[in-house]
C-alpha positions in Angstrom: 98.9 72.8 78.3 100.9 72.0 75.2 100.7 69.3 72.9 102.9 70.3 70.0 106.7 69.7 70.1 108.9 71.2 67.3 111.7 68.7 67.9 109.8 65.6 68.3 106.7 66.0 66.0 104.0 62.9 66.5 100.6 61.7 67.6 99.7 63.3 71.0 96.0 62.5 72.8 94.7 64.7 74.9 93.0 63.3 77.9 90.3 65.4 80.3 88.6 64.8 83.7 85.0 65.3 83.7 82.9 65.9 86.8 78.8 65.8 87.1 78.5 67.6 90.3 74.6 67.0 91.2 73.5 70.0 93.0 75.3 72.2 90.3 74.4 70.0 87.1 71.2 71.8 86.6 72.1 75.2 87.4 72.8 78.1 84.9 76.3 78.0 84.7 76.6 74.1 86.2 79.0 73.3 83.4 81.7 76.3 83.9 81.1 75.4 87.6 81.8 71.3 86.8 84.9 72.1 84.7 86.3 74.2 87.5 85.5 71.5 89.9 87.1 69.2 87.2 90.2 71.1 87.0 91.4 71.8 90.5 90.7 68.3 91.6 88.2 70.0 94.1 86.4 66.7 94.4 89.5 65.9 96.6 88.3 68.8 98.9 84.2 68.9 98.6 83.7 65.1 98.5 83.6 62.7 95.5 80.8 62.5 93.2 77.3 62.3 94.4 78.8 63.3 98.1 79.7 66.7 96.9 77.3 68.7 98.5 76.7 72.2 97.2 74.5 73.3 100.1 77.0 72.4 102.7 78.7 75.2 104.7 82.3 75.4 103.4 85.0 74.8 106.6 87.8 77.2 107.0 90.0 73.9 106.2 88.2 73.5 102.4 88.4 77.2 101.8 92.1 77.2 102.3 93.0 73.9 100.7 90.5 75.1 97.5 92.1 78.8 97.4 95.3 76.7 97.7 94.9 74.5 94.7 94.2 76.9 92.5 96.5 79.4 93.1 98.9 76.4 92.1 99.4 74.1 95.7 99.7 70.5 94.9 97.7 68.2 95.9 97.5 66.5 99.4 99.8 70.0 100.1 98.9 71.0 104.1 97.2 74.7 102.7 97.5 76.6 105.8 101.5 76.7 105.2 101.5 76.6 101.5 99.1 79.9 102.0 101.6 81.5 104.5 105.0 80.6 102.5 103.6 81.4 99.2 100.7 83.8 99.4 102.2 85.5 102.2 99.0 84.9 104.4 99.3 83.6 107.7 95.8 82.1 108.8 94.8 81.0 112.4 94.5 76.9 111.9 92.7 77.1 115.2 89.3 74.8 114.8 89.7 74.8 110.8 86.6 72.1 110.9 84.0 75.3 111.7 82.4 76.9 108.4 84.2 80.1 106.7 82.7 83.3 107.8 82.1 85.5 104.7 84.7 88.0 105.7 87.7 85.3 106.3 86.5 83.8 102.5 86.5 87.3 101.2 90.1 87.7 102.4 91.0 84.2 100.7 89.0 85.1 97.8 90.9 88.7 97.6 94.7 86.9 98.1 93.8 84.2 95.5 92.5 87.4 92.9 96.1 88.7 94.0 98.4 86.4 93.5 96.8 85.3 90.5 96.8 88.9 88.4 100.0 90.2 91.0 97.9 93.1 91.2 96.3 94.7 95.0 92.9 95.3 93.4 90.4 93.8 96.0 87.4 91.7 94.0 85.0 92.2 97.0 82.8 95.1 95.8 79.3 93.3 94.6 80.3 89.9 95.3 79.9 90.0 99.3 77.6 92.6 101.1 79.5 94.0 104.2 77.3 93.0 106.4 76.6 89.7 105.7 78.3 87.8 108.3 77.0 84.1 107.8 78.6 81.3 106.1 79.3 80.3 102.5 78.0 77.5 100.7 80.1 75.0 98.4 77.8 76.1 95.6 78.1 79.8 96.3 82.2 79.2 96.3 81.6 77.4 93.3 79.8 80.4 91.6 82.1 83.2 92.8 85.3 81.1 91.6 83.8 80.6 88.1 83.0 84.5 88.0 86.9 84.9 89.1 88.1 82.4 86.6 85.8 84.2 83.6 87.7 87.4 85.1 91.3 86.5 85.2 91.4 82.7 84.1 93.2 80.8 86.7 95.3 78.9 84.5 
């Protein structure tokens, strides 16, 4: 964001949004997660406050609206289409309340890394084994966005 103007110089305050997020707060890299949080209005996704859990299994739904947001989707924007019209992705929105497996969030994870840098370099080497096939946590998406973000900076 910018705050100076050539042709009307002045006073300009800067506001922020700060987020505690509990299960991250005490964590190694709690604040970069917080921020991220902070930024992207992922409260709006995860649940407010204390509610956002960062042990919960992420739902296909949150991945897509989170991978949405910050690839630039406004809020309260339905991210299934957004994610077809603009990241060229077309995702099944069959039973979006089930948890991500690791393979769909890689391919989110991979399109967001691509869209973002407009490069085809996958991200997935080290950040997912192959054959891990379970779910992924809100604190793990957390963690792999703020590694992404130190990477490439979303914004």
């Amino acid at each position: 964001d910018k705050g100076i103007s050539e042709k009307r110089p002045g006073a300009y305050v800067f506001g922020g949004r700060k987020m505690d997020i509990p299960g991250v707060r005490e964590t190694l890299n709690g604040g970069a997660q917080n921020s991220l949080a902070a930024r992207y209005n992922l409260d709006d996704i995860f649940g407010k406050s204390e509610a956002f859990n960062t042990s919960a299994q992420v739902s296909r739904y949150a991945m897509a609206a989170a991978i949405a947001r910050i690839a630039g989707a406004p809020r309260y924007t339905e991210p299934f289409e957004w994610i077809a019209q603009n990241m060229n992705l077309r995702l099944s929105d069959y039973e979006t309340g089930n948890p991500i497996s690791r393979e769909e969030a890689l391919v989110l994870l991979e399109s967001l890394y691509s869209y973002r840098t407009r490069t085809a370099v996958p991200i997935s080497k080290g950040i997912l084994p192959a054959e891990d096939r379970t779910g992924m946590t809100v604190g793990e998406l957390l963690e792999i966005l703020r590694e992404m973000d130190n990477k490439i900076g979303f914004y």
